[in-house]
C-alpha positions as CSV (number, residue, x, y, z in Angstrom):
1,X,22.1,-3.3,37.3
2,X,25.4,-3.1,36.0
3,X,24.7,-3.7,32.7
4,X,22.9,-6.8,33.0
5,X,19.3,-6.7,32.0
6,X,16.7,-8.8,32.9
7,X,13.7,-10.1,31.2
8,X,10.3,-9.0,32.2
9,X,8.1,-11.2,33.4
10,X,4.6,-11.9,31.4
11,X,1.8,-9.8,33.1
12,X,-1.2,-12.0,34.1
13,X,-3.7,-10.6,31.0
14,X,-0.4,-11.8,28.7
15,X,-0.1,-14.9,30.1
16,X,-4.5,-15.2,29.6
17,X,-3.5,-14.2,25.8
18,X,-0.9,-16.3,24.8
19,X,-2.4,-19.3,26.7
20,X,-5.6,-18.6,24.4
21,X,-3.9,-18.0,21.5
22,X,-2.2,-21.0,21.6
23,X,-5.9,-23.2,22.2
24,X,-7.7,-21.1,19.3
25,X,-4.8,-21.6,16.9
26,X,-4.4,-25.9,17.3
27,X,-8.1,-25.8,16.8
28,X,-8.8,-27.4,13.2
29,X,-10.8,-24.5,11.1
30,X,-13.5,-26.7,10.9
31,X,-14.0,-27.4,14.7
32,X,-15.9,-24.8,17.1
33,X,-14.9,-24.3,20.9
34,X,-16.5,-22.9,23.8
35,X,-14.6,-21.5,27.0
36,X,-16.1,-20.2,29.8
37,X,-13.9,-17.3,31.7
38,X,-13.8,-19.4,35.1
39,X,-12.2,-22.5,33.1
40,X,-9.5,-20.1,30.7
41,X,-8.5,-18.3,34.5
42,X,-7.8,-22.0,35.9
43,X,-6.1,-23.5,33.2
44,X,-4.1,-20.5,32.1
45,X,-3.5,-20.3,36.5
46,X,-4.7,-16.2,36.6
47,X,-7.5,-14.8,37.6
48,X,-10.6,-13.7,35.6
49,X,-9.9,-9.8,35.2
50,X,-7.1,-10.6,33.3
51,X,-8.9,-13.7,31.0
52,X,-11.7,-10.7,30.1
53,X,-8.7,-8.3,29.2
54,X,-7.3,-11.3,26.9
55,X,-10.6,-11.6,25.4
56,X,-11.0,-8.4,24.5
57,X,-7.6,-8.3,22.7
58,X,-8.8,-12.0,21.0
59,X,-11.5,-10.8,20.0
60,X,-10.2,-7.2,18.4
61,X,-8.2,-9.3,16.1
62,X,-10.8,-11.2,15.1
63,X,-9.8,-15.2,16.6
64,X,-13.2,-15.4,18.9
65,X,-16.5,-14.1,19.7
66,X,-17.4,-13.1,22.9
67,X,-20.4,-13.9,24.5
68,X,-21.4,-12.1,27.6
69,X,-21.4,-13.4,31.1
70,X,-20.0,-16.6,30.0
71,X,-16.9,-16.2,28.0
72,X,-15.1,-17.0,24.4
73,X,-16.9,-18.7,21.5
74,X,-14.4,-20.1,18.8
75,X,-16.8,-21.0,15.7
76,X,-16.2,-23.5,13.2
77,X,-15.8,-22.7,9.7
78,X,-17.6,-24.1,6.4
79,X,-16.2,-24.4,3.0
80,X,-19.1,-21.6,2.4
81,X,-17.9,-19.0,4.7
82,X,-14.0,-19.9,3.5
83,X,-15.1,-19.1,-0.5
84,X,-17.2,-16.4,1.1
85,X,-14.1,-14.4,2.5
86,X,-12.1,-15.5,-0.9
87,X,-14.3,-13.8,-3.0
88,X,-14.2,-10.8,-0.5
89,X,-10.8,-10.1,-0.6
90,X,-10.5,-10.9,-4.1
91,X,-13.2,-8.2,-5.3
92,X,-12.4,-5.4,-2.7
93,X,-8.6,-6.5,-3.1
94,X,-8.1,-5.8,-6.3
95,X,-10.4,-3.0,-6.5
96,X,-8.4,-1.5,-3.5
97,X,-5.0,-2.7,-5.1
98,X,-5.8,-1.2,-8.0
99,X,-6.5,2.3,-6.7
100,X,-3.9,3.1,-4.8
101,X,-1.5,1.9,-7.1
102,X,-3.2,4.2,-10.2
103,X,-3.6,6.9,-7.6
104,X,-0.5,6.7,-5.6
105,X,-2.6,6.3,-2.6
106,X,-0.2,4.4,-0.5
107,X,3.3,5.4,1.0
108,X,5.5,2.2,-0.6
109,X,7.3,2.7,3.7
110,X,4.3,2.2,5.2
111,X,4.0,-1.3,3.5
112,X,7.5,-2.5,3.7
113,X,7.5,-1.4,7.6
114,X,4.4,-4.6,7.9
115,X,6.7,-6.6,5.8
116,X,9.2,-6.0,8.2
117,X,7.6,-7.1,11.2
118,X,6.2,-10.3,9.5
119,X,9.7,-11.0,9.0
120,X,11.1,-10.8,12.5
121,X,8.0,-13.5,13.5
122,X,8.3,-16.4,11.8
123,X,8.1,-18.7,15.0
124,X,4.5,-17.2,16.0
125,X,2.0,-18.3,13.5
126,X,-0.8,-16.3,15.5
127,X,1.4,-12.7,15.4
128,X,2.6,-13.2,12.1
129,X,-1.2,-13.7,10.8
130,X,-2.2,-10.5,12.5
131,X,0.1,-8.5,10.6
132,X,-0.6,-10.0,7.5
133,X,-4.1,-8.7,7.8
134,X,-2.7,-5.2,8.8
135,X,-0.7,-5.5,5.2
136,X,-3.8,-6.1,3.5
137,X,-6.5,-4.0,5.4
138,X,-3.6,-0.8,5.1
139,X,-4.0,-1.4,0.9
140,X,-8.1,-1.7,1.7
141,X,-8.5,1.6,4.3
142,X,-5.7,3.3,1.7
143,X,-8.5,3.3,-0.9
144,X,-10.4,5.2,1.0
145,X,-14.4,3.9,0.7
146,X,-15.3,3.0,4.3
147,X,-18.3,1.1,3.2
148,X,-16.1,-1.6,1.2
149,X,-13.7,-1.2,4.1
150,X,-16.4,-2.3,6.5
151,X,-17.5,-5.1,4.8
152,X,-13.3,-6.4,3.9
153,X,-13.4,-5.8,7.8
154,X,-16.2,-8.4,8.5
155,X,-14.2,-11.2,7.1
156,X,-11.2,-10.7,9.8
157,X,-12.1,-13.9,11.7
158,X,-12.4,-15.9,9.5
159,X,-8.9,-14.5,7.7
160,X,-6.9,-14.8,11.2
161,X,-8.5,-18.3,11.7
162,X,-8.0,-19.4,8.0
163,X,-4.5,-17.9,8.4
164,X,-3.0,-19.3,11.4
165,X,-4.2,-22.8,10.2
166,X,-3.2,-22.6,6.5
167,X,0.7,-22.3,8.2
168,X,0.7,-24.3,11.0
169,X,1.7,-27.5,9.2
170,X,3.5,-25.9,6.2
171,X,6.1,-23.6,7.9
172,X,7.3,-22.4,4.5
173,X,4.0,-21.4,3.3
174,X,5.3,-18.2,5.9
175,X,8.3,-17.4,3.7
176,X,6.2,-17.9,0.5
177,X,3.9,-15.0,2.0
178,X,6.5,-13.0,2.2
179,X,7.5,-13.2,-0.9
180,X,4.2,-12.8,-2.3
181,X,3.8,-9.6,0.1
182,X,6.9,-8.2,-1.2
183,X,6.0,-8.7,-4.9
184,X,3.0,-6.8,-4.3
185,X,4.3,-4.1,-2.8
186,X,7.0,-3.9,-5.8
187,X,3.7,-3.6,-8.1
188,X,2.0,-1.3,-6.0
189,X,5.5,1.1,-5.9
190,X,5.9,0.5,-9.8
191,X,2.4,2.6,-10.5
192,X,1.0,0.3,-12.8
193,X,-2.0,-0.5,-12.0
194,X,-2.7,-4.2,-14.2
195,X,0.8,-5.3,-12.4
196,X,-0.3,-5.0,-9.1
197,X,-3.4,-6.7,-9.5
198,X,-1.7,-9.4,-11.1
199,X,0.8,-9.5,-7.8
200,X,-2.5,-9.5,-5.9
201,X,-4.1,-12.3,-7.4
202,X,-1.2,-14.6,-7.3
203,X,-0.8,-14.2,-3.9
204,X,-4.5,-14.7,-3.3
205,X,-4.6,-18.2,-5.8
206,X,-1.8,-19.4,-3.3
207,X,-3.8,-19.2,-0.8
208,X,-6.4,-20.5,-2.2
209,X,-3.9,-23.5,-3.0
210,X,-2.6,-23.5,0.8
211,X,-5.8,-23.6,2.0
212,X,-6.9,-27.0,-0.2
213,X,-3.6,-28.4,0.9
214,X,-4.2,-27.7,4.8
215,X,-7.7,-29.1,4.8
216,X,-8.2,-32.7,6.2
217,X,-11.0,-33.2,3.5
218,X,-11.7,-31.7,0.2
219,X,-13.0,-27.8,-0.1
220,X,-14.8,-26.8,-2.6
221,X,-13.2,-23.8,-2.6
């Protein structure tokens, strides 16, 4: 071609994704949806196969439920099920935190490579909140209990719906996780255990804080 390169064109299960993506993430966290696989194909204008590949994807990740022969179920969230998955992560966080950092569990590269990528998305809240739950669950699966792993795991909707929404109207909340992400990782490379649970927990208080701010009522959170 001369040189010239030319963009690929989205395949039809990408353009299903994205379109969903876009619908689960303008939902308000407190707000449940229901789409049926006929009405995703017509408004995203592709077929069904590719709508049931995008919910597959959607649902691996954690942003819907999936609900045989009629299609995606986005539930709404409570204030109970957001302190429920803030006291998960903060218990097997900072157990898992502090393990790895004591045992030198963790490869500081593996980290800073998910750091990296959160970086280079800034303009997709959706992508960027998928890798921040890869930074955290890499710390969790590091520590090496699959039990705790498998319940840290049972919180990933709710974390990737929490998460999209707790940026989506304060775009430097993204940079602030950054930050936050990179302090930890610091702590974690530093070997001492107390500071990288204190990295942990601020980073887990902001969102806290993030979360209180993005709610259109009060959360007793």
């Amino acid at each position: 071609m001369n040189g010239i390169s030319r963009k690929t064109a989205p395949t039809a299960p990408e353009i299903a994704y994205l379109w969903l993506r876009e619908q689960i993430a303008a939902l308000p966290w407190d707000q449940e949806a229901f789409l049926s696989e006929n009405a995703i194909a017509e408004s995203a204008g592709v077929s069904r196969t590719p709508v049931r590949e995008a919910l597959l994807r959607l649902e691996a990740v954690g942003l819907l439920r999936r609900v045989p022969h009629k299609g995606a179920y986005v539930p709404s969230l409570t204030s109970h099920d957001i302190r429920e998955m803030l006291e998960v992560r903060r218990v097997i966080g900072t157990w898992a935190v502090s393990k790895v950092t004591a045992q030198r569990l963790l490869r500081r590269e593996v980290l800073d490579a998910i750091v990296d990528e959160q970086a280079m998305l800034l303009d997709d809240p959706v992508a960027f909140i998928e890798a921040d739950i890869r930074f955290h669950k890499a710390i969790v699966h590091a520590a090496g209990n699959p039990t705790l792993e498998g319940v840290y795991d049972s919180q990933r909707f709710k974390q990737a719906r929490l998460g999209v929404q707790a940026i989506l109207e304060r775009r430097d909340r993204i940079e602030q996780v950054l930050v936050e992400h990179r302090a930890m990782v610091d702590a974690i490379d530093s070997g001492d255990p107390d500071e990288a649970v204190a990295a942990s927990a601020r980073h887990l208080d902001s969102t806290r804080a993030a979360l209180r701010e993005r709610s259109s009522h009060a959360l007793d959170i």
